[in-house]
N, C-alpha and C positions, 0 to 999 in steps of 0.2 A: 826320529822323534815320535813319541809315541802321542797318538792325539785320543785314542778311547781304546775304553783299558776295562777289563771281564774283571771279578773278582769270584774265584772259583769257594766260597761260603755265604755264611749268614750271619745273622744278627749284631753283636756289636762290633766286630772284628773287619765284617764286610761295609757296616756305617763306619766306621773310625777313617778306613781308607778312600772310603768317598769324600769324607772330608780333606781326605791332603789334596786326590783328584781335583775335588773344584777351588782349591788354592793355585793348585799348577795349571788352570785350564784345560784338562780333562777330561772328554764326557766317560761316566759310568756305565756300567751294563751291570744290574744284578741277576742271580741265577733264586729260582724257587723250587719247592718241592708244592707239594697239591696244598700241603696245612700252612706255608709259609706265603701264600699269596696273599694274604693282604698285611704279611711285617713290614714292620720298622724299613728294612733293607731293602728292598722293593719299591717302597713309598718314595724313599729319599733317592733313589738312583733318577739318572736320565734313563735310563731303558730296564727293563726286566724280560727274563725267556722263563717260562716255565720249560720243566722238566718231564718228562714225560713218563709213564709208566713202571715208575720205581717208586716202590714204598717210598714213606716219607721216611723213615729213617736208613735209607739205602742211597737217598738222592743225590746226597751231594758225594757221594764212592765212585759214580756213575764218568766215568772219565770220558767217555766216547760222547754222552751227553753233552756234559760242559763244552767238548772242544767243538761240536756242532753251535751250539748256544753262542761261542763266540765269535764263529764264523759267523754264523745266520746275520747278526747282530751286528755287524761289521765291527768287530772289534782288533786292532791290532797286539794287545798285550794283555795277559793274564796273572792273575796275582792271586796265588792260592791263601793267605790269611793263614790261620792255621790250625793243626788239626786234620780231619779228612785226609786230602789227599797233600795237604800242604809238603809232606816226606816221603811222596811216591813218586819215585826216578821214571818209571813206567809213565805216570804221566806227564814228568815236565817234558821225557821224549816226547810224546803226543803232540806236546803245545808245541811244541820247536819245529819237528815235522810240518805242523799245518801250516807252518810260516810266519807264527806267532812269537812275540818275544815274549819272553818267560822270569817272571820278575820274583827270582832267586837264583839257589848255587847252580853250578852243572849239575847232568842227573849222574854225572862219576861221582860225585863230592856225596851227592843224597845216598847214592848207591853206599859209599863207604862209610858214611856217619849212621843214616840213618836206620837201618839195624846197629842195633846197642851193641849185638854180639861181636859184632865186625869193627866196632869202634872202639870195645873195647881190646880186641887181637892188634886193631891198628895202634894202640895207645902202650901195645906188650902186656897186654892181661890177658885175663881167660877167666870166663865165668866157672860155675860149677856142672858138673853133670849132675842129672836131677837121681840119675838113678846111684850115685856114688854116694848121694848125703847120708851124714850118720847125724846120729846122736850128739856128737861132739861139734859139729859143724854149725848147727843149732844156736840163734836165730836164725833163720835165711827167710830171702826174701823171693818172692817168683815171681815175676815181670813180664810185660810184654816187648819183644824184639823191638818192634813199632811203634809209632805213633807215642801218646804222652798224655797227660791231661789226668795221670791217679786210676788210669783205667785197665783194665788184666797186670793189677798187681796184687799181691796178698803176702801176709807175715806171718812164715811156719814156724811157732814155735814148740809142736808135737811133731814128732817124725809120721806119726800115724794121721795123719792131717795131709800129708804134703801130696798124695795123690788127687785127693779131691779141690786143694787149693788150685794143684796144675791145670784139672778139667774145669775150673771154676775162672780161671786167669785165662784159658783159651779161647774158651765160651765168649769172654770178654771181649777180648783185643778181636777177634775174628769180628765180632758183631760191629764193633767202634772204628775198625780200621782195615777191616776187609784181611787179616792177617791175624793166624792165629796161634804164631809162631811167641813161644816164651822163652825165658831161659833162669835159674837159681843165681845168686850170690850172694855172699854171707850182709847180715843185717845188722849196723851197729846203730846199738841202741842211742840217745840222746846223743847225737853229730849235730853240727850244722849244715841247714841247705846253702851253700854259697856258688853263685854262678857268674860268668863272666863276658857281658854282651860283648860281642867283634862285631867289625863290620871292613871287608874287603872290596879293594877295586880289582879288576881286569886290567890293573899297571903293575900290582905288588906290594903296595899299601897297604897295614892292616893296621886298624886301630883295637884298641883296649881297653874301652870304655867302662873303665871301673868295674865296682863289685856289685852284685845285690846280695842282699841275706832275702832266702824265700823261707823261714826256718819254721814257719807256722801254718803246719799241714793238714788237714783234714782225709781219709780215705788218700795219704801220698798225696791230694792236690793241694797246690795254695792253695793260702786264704788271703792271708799277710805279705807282702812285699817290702823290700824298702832299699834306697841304693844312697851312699853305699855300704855295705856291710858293716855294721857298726863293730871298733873291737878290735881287729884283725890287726895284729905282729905288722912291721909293715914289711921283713923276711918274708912272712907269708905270702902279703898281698902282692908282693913281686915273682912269689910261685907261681901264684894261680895267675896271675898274666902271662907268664913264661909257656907256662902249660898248654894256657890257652892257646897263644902264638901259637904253639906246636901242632899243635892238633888243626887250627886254621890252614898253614901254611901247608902242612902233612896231606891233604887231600885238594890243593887250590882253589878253596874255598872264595866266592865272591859273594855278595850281598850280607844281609844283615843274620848271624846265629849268636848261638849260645853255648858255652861250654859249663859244665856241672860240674859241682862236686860234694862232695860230704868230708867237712871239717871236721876233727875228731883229734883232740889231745894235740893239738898247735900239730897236725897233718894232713896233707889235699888227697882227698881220695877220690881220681875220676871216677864221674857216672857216666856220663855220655854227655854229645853234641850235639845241640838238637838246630836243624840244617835248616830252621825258619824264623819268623817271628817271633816273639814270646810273648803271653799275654800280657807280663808283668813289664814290658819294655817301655809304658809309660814314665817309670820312674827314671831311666836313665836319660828320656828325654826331658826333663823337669831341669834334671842336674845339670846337664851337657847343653841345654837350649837348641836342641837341635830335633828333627823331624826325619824318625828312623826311614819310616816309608817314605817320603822324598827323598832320601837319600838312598834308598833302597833302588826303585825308580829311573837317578840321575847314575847311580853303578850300571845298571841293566842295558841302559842306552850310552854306554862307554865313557861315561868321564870318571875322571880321576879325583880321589879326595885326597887335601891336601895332606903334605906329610906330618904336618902334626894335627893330631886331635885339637879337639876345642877343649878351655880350660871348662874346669869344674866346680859349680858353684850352689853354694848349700846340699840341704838335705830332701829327700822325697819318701813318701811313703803311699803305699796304694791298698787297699781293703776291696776285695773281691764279695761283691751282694748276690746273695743266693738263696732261689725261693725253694728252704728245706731249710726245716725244723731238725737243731741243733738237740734238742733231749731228744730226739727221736730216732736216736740212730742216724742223723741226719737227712732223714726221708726226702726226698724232693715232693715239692707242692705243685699245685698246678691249679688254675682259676685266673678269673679276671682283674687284672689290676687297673684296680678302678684311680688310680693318683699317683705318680711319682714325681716327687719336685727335689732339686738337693740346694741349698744354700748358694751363695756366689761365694768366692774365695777359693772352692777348689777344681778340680776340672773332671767329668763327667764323659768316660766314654757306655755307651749304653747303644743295646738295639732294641730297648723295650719305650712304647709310649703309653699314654694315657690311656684305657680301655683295650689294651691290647690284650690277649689270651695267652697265658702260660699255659702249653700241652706239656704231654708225657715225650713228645721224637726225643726233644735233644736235652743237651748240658743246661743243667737250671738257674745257669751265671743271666743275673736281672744286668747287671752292669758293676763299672771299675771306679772306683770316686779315690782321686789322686791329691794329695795337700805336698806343697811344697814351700819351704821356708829357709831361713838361713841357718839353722842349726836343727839338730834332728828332735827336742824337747818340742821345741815348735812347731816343727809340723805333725810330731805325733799330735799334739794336741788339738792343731788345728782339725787334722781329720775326725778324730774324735768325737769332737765337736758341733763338724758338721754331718756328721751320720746320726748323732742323736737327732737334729734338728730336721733331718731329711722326712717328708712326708712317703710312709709307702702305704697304702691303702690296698688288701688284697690276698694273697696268699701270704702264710706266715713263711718270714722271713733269717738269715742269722744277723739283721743287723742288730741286736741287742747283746748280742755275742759276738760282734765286730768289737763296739763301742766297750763292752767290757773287757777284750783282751788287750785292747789299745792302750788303756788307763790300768792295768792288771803290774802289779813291780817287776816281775821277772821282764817283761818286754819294756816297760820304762828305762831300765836300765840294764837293758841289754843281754839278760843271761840266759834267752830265750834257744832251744834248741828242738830238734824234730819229735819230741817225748811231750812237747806242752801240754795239748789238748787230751792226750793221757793222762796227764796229772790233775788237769785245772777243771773240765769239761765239767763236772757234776756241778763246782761250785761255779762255775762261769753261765752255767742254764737254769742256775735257782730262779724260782721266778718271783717277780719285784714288783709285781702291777702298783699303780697307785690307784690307794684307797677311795682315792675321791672321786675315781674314773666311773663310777656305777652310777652316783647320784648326779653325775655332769653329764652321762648316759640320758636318766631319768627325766632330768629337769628341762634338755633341750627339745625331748620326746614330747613332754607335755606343752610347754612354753605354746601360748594362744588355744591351746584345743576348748578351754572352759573357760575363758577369760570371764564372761558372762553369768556362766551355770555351773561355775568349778566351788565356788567359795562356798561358804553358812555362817547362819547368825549361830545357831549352836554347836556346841563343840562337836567334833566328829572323826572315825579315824582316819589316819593317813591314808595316801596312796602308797601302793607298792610295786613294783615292777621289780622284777627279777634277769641276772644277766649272769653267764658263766664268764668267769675271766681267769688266765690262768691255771685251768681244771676244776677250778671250784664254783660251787653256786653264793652270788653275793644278791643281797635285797636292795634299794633304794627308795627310803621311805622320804614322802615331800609332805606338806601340803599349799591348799589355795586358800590364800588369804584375802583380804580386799586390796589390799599393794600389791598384789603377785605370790609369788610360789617364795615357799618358806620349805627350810628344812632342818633339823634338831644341831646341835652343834658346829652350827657355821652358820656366815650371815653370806644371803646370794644379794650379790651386787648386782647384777645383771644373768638375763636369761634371753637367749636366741634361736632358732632353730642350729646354727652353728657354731653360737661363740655362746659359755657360758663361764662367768666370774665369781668365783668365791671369796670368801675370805675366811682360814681357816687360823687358830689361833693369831690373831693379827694379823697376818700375811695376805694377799692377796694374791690371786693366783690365779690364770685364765684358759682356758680350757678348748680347743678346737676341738669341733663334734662334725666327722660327717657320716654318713648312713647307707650303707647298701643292703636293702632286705633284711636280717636279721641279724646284720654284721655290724658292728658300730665301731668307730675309730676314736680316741679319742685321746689327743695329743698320740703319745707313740703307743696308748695301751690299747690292745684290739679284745673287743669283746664281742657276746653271741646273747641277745635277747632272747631269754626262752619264755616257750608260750605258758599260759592260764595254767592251763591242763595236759601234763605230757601227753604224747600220743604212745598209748603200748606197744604199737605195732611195729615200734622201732625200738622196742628192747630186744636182746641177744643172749641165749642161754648160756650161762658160766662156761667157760672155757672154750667161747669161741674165738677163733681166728679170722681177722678182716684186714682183708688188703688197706697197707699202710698208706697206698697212694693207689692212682690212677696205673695201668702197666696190661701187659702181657704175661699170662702163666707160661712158661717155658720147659720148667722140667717141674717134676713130681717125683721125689724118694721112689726108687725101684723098689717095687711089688708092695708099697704102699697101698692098703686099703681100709675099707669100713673096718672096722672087728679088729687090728693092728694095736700091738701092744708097743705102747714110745716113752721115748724116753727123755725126761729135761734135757731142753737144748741140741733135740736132736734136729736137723734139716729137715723138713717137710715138703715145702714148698720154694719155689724161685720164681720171684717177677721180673723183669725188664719193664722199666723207666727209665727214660733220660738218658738212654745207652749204659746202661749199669744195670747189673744183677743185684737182687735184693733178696735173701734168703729168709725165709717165714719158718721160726723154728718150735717146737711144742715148749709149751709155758712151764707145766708140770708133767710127774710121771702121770702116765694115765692110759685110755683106751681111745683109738680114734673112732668117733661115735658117727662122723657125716662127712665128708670129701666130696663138694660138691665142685672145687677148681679142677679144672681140665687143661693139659698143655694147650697151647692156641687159643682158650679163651680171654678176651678182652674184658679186664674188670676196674670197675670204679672204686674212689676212696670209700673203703667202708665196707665195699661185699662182705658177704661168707664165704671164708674160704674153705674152712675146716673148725670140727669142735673135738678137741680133746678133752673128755672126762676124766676127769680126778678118781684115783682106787679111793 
């Protein structure tokens, strides 16, 4: 029986399982890297190890680390979460060696799943060779062997592309997963993501816990979740169980996975099996009322689950929070989140708290906010709902673009597939601020400063203060009256430093205002006070290039320099953030005038990185 149990990750993945831990009586052990000492994960554990002398984005790769950390720690069983090393055979050997139990499959089953290449030979496929693709074979898609999570993969759709995606996809998966092994297969356009939780004892048992649709992707990762797949033949959905079976049973799989696939024209087309956790496994526990990772757990230490599943009840749906701006190429952000609250009604797994620091290490997922109901209209909407209503105060976020894909008709009623965010993204990130969010700004700003020395007997001009919101500059003209602050075309019912109320043609409306330095929240609109009098010295000559986020420069265009004639769209520069390469491309045709980024150097949101002049 295991009594304290390592969890070889971080952030929400490594809190989620601390929480089944201190249900079963458990103590924790978290693991840290040097930036991760004072998370969420660490905090909430009974014990923490720092990790010693590995980058912070190398630490948790660190397998010799970990299995000392759980010694040291006296920990009896480890539970890789997942990601990192959660599909390296190499180290559930490790853990099993030290005399640890290892809380997933054998490392034969990891060994034969997890390479894609080898699961798919095991399943009678065979990828492409990268060096056979033609023209004709076009789309294809280049992948990483390993690992999961949308990272070393890319969509060739020019043959004269496909060598740089390959170096581009290896670059990836090596940095993410310590392997930098990819492989081709053709790419079809608008499929469904459909996949199918199992879960195995060490008696023979294997259940088949329904479908999920994961069909709303971002860079190949979720975003969108929902179990069970709305839609499906029910032919079908007796395939993809069948399938799945197979591929379970085909390598004596135990604990809790995932089998893939890509739905296309009423056909299951394996992807691969992925030999751990899923992030998105909260929904099938919502359905099944059941607790993956306890179950996960009570397989590990030999009991048997019973021969039938549990039935299945209502609908679930999950929305993945991630700090990266959706028009922006989906940049990851990074800064302080100064507030996270979400509603009651849904369930909330997260490794982010209050004043906690979003860096550039890892994956920019804030947290999973799950609604579940009796039919799927209702808990779409419940979720919905509650993401409007969720406070995030901090780096910008997609949850405005959660809440619009959710309420969006193609996913209302189901006809959603891997092509969405292709299609929708532009309109799905127009931007919507409300209008009245500058003078609710304004008016909380001022509320008591002049109560005394703000008014006049003779008439006099407004005040003004100024706020960017949504890329643009808006004014907010008030003024002091002997009742208080007044303002043209709406009567203010109240003003507070936090709460201020309107009343704008009839309506009433109320307003939460809170303030970090020149950041203002206000209800869900986020806005930037600018000063009196800009400062020059933060203007940028035309056609400068600035680092989109926080990151590492890593490569630089070969023989790229000053005096270089480029071309629209062509590659310049590559950052690393968040374990993902980010490619900085020239805006226009033109002349490279300045290159001041260097591989190795560490830059902030906003550097200069490069200025191309326009002929």
């Amino acid at each position: 029986m295991i009594s304290t149990l390592l969890v070889a990750n971080r952030g929400e993945i490594a809190c989620r399982i601390f929480r089944t831990c201190a249900d079963l009586g458990i103590r924790t052990v978290a693991i840290h890297s040097d930036a991760d000492e004072g998370a969420l994960h660490t905090r909430v554990a009974d014990t923490a190890v720092r990790l010693p002398g590995a980058a912070p984005a190398e630490t948790y790769l660190r397998g010799d680390l970990i299995v000392k950390a759980a010694l040291a720690s006296g920990a009896d069983a480890v539970h890789p979460g997942y990601g990192f090393l959660s599909e390296n055979a190499d180290f559930a050997r490790a853990v099993r060696d030290a005399g640890l139990l290892w809380i997933g499959p054998p490392p034969e089953a990891i060994e034969a799943m997890a390479s894609k290449t080898r699961a798919k030979e095991l399943m009678g496929l065979a990828p492409l060779d990268a060096a056979d693709v033609t023209a004709v074979d076009l789309p294809v898609l280049v992948k990483a062997a390993a690992g999961g999570g949308g990272r070393g993969m890319r969509v060739v759709r020019d043959l004269a592309a496909l060598p740089a995606a390959l170096e581009e996809a290896r670059a990836e998966a090596a940095s993410a997963f310590g392997d930098g092994e990819v492989f081709v297969e053709p790419y079809l356009e608008n499929g469904r993501h459909v996949e199918v939780q199992v879960l195995a004892d060490t008696h023979g048992t294997v259940w088949t816990l329904d479908t999920r649709d994961c069909s709303l992707q971002r860079r190949h990762q979720k975003v969108i979740e929902e179990a069970p797949a709305p839609g499906l033949p029910p032919a079908l959905t007796e395939r993809l169980y069948a399938l799945a079976e197979r591929a379970t049973r085909a390598v004596s799989y135990e604990g809790a996975g995932t089998v893939e696939f890509l739905v296309a024209e009423g056909r299951a087309h394996f992807l691969e099996m992925n030999t751990r956790l899923q992030v998105e496994h909260p929904v099938t526990e919502a359905v099944f009322g059941i607790d993956l990772v306890a179950e996960q757990i009570r397989v590990a230490e030999g009991h048997a689950l019973p021969a039938e599943r549990p039935a299945a009840r209502g609908h679930a749906v999950e929305a993945r929070l991630y700090a990266e701006d959706p028009a922006r190429g989906w940049a990851p952000q990074t800064g302080t989140l100064h507030r996270f609250t979400v509603p009651d009604g849904v369930r909330l797994d997260t490794g982010c708290a209050d004043g906690d620091t979003i860096g550039v290490h890892y994956d920019p997922m804030l947290a999973k906010v799950i609604a579940h109901a009796p039919t799927r209209t209702e808990a779409v909407r419940r979720l919905a709902g509650a993401l409007e209503r969720t406070a995030l105060h901090g780096p910008v976020t997609n949850r405005d673009l959660l809440v619009r894909s959710l309420r969006h008709p193609e996913f209302t009623e189901a006809r959603m597939d891997t092509g969405f965010y292709d299609r929708h993204l532009t309109a799905l990130t127009e931007p919507a601020p409300d209008p009245c969010a500058p003078l609710a700004a304004a008016l909380a700003d001022a509320h008591g400063r002049s109560r005394f020395g703000g008014w006049r007997n003779l008439p006099s001009g407004p005040q003004v203060k100024r706020y960017e919101m949504a890329g643009e500059e808006h004014e907010a003209a008030y003024r002091h009256t002997r009742t208080g602050l007044a303002a043209d075309g709406v009567r203010v019912v109240h003003t507070g430093p936090h709460l201020v109320v309107l009343e704008v043609d009839g309506v009433r409306r109320k307003f939460e205002i809170a303030r970090y330095g020149d950041r203002v929240h206000v209800n869900a609109t986020a806005l930037t006070a600018l000063p009196r009098f800009p400062d020059p010295s933060t203007e940028h000559a035309p056609g400068s290039l600035l680092a989109p986020m926080p990151g590492t420069v890593v490569r630089v265009a070969e023989g790229l320099a000053e005096g270089a004639e480029v071309k629209a769209g062509q590659p310049l520069i590559w950052l690393e953030a968040m374990k993902m390469e980010h490619r900085i491309t020239a805006p226009a045709d033109g002349t490279l005038t300045a290159l001041p980024a260097a591989v190795g150097r560490q830059v902030e949101m906003g550097t200069l990185l490069a200025v191309v002049e326009t002929d």
